[in-house]
Structure formats: structure tokens, C-alpha cells
C-alpha positions as CSV (number, residue, x, y, z in Angstrom):
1,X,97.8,-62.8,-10.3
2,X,96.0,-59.7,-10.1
3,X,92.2,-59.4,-9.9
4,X,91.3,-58.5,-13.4
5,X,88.0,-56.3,-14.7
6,X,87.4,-59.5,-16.9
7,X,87.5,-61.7,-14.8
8,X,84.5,-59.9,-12.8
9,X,82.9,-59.2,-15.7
10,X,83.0,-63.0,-17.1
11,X,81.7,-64.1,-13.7
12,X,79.0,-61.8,-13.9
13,X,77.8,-63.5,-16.9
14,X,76.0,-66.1,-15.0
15,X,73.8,-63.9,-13.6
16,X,70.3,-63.6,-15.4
17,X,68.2,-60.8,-14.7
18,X,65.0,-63.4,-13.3
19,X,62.7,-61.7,-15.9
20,X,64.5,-60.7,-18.8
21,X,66.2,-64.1,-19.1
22,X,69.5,-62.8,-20.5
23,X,72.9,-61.9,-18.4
24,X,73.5,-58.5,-16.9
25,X,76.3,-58.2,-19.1
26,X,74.3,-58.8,-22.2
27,X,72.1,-56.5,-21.0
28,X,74.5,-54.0,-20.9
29,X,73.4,-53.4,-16.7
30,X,77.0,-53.7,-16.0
31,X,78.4,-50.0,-15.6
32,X,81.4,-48.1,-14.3
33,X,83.5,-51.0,-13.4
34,X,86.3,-50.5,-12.0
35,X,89.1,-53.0,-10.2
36,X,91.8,-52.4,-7.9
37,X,94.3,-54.4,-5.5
38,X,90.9,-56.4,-4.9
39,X,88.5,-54.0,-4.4
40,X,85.6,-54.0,-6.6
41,X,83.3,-50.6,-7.8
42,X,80.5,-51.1,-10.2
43,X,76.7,-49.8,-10.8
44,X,73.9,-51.8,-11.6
45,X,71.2,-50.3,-14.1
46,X,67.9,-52.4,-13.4
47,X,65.6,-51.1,-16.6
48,X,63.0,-49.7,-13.8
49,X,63.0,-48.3,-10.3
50,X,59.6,-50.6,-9.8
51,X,62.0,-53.8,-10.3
52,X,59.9,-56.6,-8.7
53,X,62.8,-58.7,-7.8
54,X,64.9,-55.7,-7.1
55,X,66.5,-56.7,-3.5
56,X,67.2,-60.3,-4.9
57,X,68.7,-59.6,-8.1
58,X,70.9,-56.6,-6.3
59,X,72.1,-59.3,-3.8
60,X,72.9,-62.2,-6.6
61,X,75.0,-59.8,-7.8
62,X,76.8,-59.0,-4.8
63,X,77.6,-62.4,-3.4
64,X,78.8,-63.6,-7.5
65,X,81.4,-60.8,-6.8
66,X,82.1,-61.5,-3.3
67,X,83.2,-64.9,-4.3
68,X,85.8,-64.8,-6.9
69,X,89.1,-65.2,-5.8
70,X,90.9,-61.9,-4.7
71,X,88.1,-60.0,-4.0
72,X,88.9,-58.5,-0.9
73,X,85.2,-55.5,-1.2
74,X,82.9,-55.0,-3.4
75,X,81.0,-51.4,-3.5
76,X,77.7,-51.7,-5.5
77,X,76.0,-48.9,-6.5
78,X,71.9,-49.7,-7.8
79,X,70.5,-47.5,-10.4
80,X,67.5,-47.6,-12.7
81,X,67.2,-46.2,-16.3
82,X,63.7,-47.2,-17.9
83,X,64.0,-48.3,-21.8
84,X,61.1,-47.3,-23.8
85,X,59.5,-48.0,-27.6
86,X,59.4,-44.8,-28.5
87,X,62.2,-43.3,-31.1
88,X,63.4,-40.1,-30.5
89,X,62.0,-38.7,-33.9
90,X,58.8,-39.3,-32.2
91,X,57.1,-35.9,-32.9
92,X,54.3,-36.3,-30.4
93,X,55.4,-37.6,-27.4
94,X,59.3,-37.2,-27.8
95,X,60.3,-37.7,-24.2
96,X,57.9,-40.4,-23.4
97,X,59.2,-43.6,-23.3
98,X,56.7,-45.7,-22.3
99,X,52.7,-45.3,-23.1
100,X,50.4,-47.6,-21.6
101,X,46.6,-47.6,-21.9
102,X,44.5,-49.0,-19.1
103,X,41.3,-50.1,-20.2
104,X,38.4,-51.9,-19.9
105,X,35.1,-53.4,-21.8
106,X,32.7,-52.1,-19.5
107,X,32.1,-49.0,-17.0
108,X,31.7,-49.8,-13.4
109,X,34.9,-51.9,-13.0
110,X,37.3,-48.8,-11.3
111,X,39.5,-48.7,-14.1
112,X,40.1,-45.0,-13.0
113,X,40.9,-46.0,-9.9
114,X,43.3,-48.8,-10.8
115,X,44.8,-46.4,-13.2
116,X,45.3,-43.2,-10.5
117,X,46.8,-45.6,-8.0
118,X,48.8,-47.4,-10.6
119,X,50.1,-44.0,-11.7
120,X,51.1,-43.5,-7.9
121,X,52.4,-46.9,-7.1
122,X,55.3,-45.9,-10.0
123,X,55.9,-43.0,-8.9
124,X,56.2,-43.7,-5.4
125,X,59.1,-46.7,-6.8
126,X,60.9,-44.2,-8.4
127,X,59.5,-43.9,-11.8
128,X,58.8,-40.5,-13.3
129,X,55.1,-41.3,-14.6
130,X,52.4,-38.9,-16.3
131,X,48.7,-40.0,-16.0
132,X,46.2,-38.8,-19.2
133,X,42.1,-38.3,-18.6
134,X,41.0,-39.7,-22.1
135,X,37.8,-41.1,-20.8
136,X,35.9,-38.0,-22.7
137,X,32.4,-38.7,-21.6
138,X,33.2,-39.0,-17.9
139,X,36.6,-37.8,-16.7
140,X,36.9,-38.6,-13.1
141,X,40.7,-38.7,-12.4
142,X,40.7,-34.8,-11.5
143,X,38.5,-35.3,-8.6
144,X,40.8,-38.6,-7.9
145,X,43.9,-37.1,-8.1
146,X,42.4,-33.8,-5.8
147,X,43.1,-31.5,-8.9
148,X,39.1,-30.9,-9.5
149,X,38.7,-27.3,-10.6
150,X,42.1,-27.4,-11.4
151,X,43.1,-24.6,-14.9
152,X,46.8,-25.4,-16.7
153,X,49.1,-22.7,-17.6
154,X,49.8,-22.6,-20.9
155,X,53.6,-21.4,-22.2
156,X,55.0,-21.3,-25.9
157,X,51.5,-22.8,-27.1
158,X,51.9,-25.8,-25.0
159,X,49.4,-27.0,-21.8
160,X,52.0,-27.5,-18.7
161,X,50.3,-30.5,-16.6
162,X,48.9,-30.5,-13.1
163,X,50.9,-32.2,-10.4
164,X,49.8,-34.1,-7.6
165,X,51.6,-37.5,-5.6
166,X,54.6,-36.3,-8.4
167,X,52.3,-37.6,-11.1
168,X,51.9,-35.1,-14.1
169,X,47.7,-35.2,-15.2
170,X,45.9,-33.8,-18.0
171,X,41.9,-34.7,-18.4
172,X,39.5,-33.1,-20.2
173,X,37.6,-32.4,-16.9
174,X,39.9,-29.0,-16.3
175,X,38.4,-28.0,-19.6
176,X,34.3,-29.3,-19.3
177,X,32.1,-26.6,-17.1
178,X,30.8,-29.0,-14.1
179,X,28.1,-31.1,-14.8
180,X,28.0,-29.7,-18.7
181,X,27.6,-33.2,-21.0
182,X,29.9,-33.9,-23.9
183,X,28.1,-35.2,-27.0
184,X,31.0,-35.5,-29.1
185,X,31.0,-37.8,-32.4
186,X,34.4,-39.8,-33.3
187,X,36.4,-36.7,-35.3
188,X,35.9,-34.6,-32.4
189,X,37.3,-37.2,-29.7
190,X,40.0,-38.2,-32.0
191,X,40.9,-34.3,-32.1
192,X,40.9,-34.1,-28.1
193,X,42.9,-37.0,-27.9
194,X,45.7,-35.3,-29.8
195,X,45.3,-32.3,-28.9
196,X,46.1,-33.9,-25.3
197,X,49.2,-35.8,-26.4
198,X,50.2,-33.3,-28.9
199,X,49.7,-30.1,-27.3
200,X,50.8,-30.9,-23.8
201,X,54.6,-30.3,-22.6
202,X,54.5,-33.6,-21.0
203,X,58.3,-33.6,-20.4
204,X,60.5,-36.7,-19.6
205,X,58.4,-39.9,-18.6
206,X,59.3,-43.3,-18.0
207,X,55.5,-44.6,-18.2
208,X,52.2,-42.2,-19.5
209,X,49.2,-43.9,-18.4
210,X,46.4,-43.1,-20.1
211,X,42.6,-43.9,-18.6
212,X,40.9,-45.0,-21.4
213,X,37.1,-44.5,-21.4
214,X,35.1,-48.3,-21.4
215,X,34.2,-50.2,-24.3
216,X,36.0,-50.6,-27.8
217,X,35.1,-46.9,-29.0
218,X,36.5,-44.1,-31.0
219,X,39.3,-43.3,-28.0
220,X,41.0,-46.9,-28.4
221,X,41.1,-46.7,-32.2
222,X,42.3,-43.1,-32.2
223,X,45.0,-43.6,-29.3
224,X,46.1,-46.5,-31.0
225,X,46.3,-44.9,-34.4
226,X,48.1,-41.7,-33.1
227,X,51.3,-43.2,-30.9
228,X,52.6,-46.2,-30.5
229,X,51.7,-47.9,-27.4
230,X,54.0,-50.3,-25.2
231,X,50.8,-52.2,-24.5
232,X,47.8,-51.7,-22.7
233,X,46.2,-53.3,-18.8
234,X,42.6,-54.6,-19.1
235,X,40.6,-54.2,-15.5
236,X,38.0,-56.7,-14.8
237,X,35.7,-57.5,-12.4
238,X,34.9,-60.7,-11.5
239,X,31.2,-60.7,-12.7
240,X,30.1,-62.8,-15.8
241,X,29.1,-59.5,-17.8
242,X,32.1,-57.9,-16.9
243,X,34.1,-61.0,-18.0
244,X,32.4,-61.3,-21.3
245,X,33.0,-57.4,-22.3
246,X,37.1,-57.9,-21.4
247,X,37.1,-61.1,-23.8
248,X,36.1,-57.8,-26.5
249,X,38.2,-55.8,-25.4
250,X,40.9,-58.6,-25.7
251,X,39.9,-58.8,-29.2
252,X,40.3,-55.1,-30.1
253,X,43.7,-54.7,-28.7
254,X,44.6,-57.3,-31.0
255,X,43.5,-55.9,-33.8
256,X,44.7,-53.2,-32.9
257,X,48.8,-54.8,-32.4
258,X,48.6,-53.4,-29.4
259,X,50.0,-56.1,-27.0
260,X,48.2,-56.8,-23.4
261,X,50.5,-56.5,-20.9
262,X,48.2,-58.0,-18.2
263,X,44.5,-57.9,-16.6
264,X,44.1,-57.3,-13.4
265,X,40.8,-58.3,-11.2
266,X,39.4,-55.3,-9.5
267,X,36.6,-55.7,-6.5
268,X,38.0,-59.3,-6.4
269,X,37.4,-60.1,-2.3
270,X,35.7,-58.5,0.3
271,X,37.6,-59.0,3.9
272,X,34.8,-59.0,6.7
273,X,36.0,-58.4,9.9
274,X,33.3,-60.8,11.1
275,X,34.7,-63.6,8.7
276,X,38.2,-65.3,8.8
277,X,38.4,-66.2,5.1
278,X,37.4,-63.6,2.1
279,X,34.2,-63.4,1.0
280,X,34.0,-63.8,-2.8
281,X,31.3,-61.4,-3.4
282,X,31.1,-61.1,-7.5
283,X,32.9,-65.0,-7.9
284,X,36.5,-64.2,-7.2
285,X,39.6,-65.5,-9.6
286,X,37.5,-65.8,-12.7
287,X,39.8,-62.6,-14.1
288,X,42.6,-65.2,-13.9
289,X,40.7,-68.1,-15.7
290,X,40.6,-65.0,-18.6
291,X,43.8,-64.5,-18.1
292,X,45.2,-68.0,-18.6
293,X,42.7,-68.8,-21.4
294,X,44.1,-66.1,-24.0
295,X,47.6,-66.3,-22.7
296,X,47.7,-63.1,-20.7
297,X,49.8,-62.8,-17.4
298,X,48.0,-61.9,-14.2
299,X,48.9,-59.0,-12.9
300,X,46.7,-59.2,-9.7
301,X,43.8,-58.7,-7.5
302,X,42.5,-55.3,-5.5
303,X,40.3,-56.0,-2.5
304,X,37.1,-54.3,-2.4
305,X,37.6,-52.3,0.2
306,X,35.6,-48.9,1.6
307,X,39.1,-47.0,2.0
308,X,39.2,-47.8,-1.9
309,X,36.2,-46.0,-2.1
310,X,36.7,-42.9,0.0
311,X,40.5,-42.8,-1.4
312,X,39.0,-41.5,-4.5
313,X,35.7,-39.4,-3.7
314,X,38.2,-37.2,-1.1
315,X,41.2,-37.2,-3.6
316,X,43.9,-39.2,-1.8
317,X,43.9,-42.5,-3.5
318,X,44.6,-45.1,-1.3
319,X,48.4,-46.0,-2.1
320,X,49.1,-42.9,-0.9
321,X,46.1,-42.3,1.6
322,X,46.8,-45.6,3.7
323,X,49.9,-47.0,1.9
324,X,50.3,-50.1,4.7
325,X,46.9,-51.0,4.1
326,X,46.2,-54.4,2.2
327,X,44.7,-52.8,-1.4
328,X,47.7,-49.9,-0.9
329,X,50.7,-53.0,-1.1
330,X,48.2,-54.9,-3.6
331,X,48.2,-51.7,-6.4
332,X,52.6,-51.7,-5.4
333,X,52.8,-55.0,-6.2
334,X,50.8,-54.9,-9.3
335,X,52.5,-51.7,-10.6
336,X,56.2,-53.7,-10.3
337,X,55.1,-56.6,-12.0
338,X,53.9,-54.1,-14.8
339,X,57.2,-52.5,-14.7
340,X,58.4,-55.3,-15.2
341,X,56.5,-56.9,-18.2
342,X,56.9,-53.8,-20.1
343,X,61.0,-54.3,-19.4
344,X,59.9,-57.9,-21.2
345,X,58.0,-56.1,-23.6
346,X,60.5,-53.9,-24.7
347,X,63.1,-56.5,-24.9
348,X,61.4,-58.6,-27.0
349,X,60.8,-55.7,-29.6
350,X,64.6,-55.9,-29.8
351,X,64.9,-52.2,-28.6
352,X,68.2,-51.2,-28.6
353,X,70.3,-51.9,-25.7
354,X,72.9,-49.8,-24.5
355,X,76.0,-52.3,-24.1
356,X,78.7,-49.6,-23.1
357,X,78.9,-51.5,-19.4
358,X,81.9,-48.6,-18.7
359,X,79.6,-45.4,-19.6
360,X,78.6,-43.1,-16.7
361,X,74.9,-42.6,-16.0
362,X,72.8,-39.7,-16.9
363,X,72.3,-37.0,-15.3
């Protein structure tokens, strides 16, 4: 007998994606099947570019083809289309489908830096990623992302974000004079906040990472209250005071409903080139102790490292800067398993899936 499109398709059903938990069929990653005189055509839609398990889940599917009977080839095609939370009647972020705070309960802990080379980790996988300044009182991802000094254009009534590394920015820093102070009360930072969300053509985005300033203040509340978040990153540092301020922080996301998507250790190790093991400078891994004791996945650990450091005072952060370099791949990995626990994320808020496993891709 003939090979048969259902026959593929009901041996492809016993193939999980490793992180979602369901088959790619249910998933609806199935697309543009098509079967004849053996030879097999089909696309596979992973839910983001940054798949961790990308290579692995691509060749599962291959060989499961491969071996039912009468395949004779099997052309797969690997594409990525990333599902979001927010609804297209969305009015301030309508092409954003993903927004993800990265935060933490205390300054000092590089939150901006996790979040700049976060932003161009995604990117760099394929992701089409925005990165929002909403640390008011000290905005320091222009001078990260070299873009200090940098003006938007404005066109229709909208601000057109900055570009650098193919991530779309927008801080309050291209707005403050240098060195000028902001002494803003909570109505005033709630206004900025919006005014930065709704005022800016921010386009189409798979993730918008927005730096939140430290501490459980007026920005968190206001963000919160304003979109609705996929979930938010908290950045610790190994240090008991640091520790102790992320257990708040913990607290006021979930107040808040917004759900944690991970904490990641910043500073963790220092690697002396005099030393053959890592020296735990601040008490490394107590982030993951955190982690384990509210029920919070681990997303990972940065090195400290001077090319950290110098990454951001000369405005190449270091994933793109020294991208083989050990903090570079430790940012990659960390952005991919983000990538995929907001895929988790979303599937568990019973998003809707497409299930059409014959429609062509966009675009």
C-alpha cells in the first residue's frame, strides 16, 4: 500500500516536544505535509528560534519519519513562530507578544546587564526582541547598548526606537540632560511608563524586555497594572543581603499574578587564572537554594568576569563583544531556557494553538 499523510502524521504523535510535554501534532508544529511515492516534505514550527533542545527535537523528528515503512526521503524544513499572551485587541502593545520584566530587590546586582545581553542573546537565536529602560532613576542601558546621546524620531505622534545588535531600545536616558537627577513621585513614573509602552511604535516583537529599576517600587506596580506580563526574571547575587531583597521581590510578583519565570545568579564565580577551580567570591549557588525553596526554575549562573565589565562601560556587551567567551555562551544558554519557559508559560495559560498542521507559514 501506498505511504499515506496519516500514517506520518499518526507516527509523529509519539513525539513530545521535551518541554512542552504534549505531541507535535497536538501542538499543531506539524505543517505543510505533504507525501508522495515515499518521499516525505514537512515543516516544523518550534514556538521559538531560542529552542533549547532545538538540534535534538529537529533530529527525533527526522529519524520517527525515516523509519516508517515506505519512506524512501524525508525533506524537513525547521521554522520558529513565537506564541505570545497578548490578544490582539491589546491597545498598548498590539504587536508584542511577549513582555517580560527583569528585575531585582536590590541595585548593584547587573540586572541591566543581564537584561542588555539577555536582549542580545534572543536576538542573536533568531528572535525579534525590543529592550525598554524603565529603571527611571538610573537608566544605564543607553550607554550599554552604545546608544548614549542617542534622540528618536518621532512620526504620526509615535517615538520610533533606537537600534543596536537588532534590538529595538527606548530608556528615559535619550530624554534626561546628562547628569540632571529625576525626583519623580509615583503618578509621574507611572506616566513615563506608559508613555514608553504607549507612545512608542514598538512594531512586531516576540519578547519586550523591560529593565526594571531595583526594589518593589512604583515601576513594578505600574508595569504590572498597565500590560499584562508573560512573567518576569529576578537577578540575584549570591550575597545574604542580596538574597534576602529577591525573597521580596518574590513576594511582590506574586501579588502582583505576575508569574516568575526564573532567577538567575549574577557575579556567581570568579575564574582565576592562578586557580584551577572557581573561586566562590560572594558564596556561589545560594541563588539556586532560592530558587528551589519557592519553586522557581534556575535559569543560571554569569561568571564575574572583567570582560563583563568593560562589555558594558564601552557599549558592546559581551554576547556580542566576545561571543565564545565563557559569560557570552552562559547569557545564550540562559536566554534559551527562558525562551523556553515562556513557551511553558504560555501553554499552560491555554493560549490558543494553531492546529491547522497543513497551513503555510507567515510571511
Amino acid at each position: 500500500m501506498a505511504l499515506t499523510e496519516t500514517q506520518v502524521i499518526d507516527a509523529l504523535r509519539l513525539v513530545q516536544d521535551p518541554e512542552l510535554g504534549k505531541d507535535v501534532v497536538t501542538l499543531g508544529m506539524i505543517k505543510e505535509l505533504k507525501v508522495q511515492d515515499g518521499q516525505v516534505a514537512l515543516t516544523l514550527e518550534l514556538t521559538t528560534p531560542a529552542c533549547p533542545v532545538r538540534e535534538e527535537f529537529e533530529e527525533t523528528v527526522r529519524q520517527t519519519v525515516t523509519q516508517i515503512p515506505g519512506v524512501t526521503s524525508v525533506n524537513l524544513n525547521v521554522t520558529a513562530q513565537v506564541r505570545g499572551r497578548l490578544a490582539s485587541g491589546e491597545t498598548l502593545l498590539p504587536g508584542v507578544r511577549n513582555v517580560v520584566a527583569i528585575a531585582s530587590g536590590k541595585g548593584g546586582v547587573g540586572k541591566s546587564t543581564v537584561s542588555v545581553n539577555l536582549a542580545i542573546a534572543l536576538r542573536k537565536l533568531g528572535a525579534t526582541v525590543g529592550l525598554m529602560d524603565a529603571d527611571i532613576y538610573g537608566p544605564n542601558v543607553p550607554l550599554m547598548m552604545g546608544v548614549e546621546g542617542g534622540q528618536p524620531d518621532t512620526i504620526d505622534g509615535k517615538l520610533i526606537p533606537l537600534e543596536n545588535y537588532g534590538v529595538k531600545l527606548m530608556s528615559m536616558g535619550f530624554f534626561i540632560p546628562e547628569g540632571q537627577a529625576v525626583v519623580w513621585r509615583g503618578p509621574m513614573i507611572h506616566g513615563a511608563i506608559q508613555q514608553m509602552l504607549r507612545d512608542v511604535e514598538w512594531g512586531e516583537l516576540d519578547y519586550l524586555l523591560i529593565d526594571l529599576p531595583p526594589g518593589t517600587g512604583d515601576a513594578s506596580l505600574s508595569l504590572a497594572q498597565l500590560v499584562p506580563m508573560t512573567g518576569c526574571v529576578i537577578v540575584l547575587t549570591p550575597s545574604e543581603v542580596a538574597l534576602q531583597d529577591g525573597a521580596k521581590s518574590i513576594a511582590m510578583f506574586n501579588k502582583l499574578n505576575v508569574p516568575i519565570l526564573g532567577m538567575v545568579e549574577n557575579m556567581s564565580y570568579l575564574l582565576h587564572p592562578d586557580l584551577k577551580e572557581p573561586l566562590d567570591v560572594f558564596g556561589r549557588g545560594a541563588s539556586r537554594k532560592v530558587a528551589t525553596k519557592y519553586s522557581i526554575e534556575f535559569l543560571g549562573e554569569i561568571p564575574l568576569d572583567p570582560a563583563v565589565r568593560i562589555g558594558g562601560d564601552d557599549g558592546v556587551p559581551v554576547v556580542t563583544g566576545t561571543p565564545e567567551g565563557l559569560p557570552a555562551k552562559a547569557f545564550t544558554q540562559i536566554a534559551q531556557r527562558l525562551a523556553g519557559k515562556i513557551s511553558v508559560e504560555n501553554l499552560n495559560r491555554n493560549e490558543t494553538i494553531p492546529i491547522n498542521m497543513f497551513a503555510a507559514p507567515k510571511g
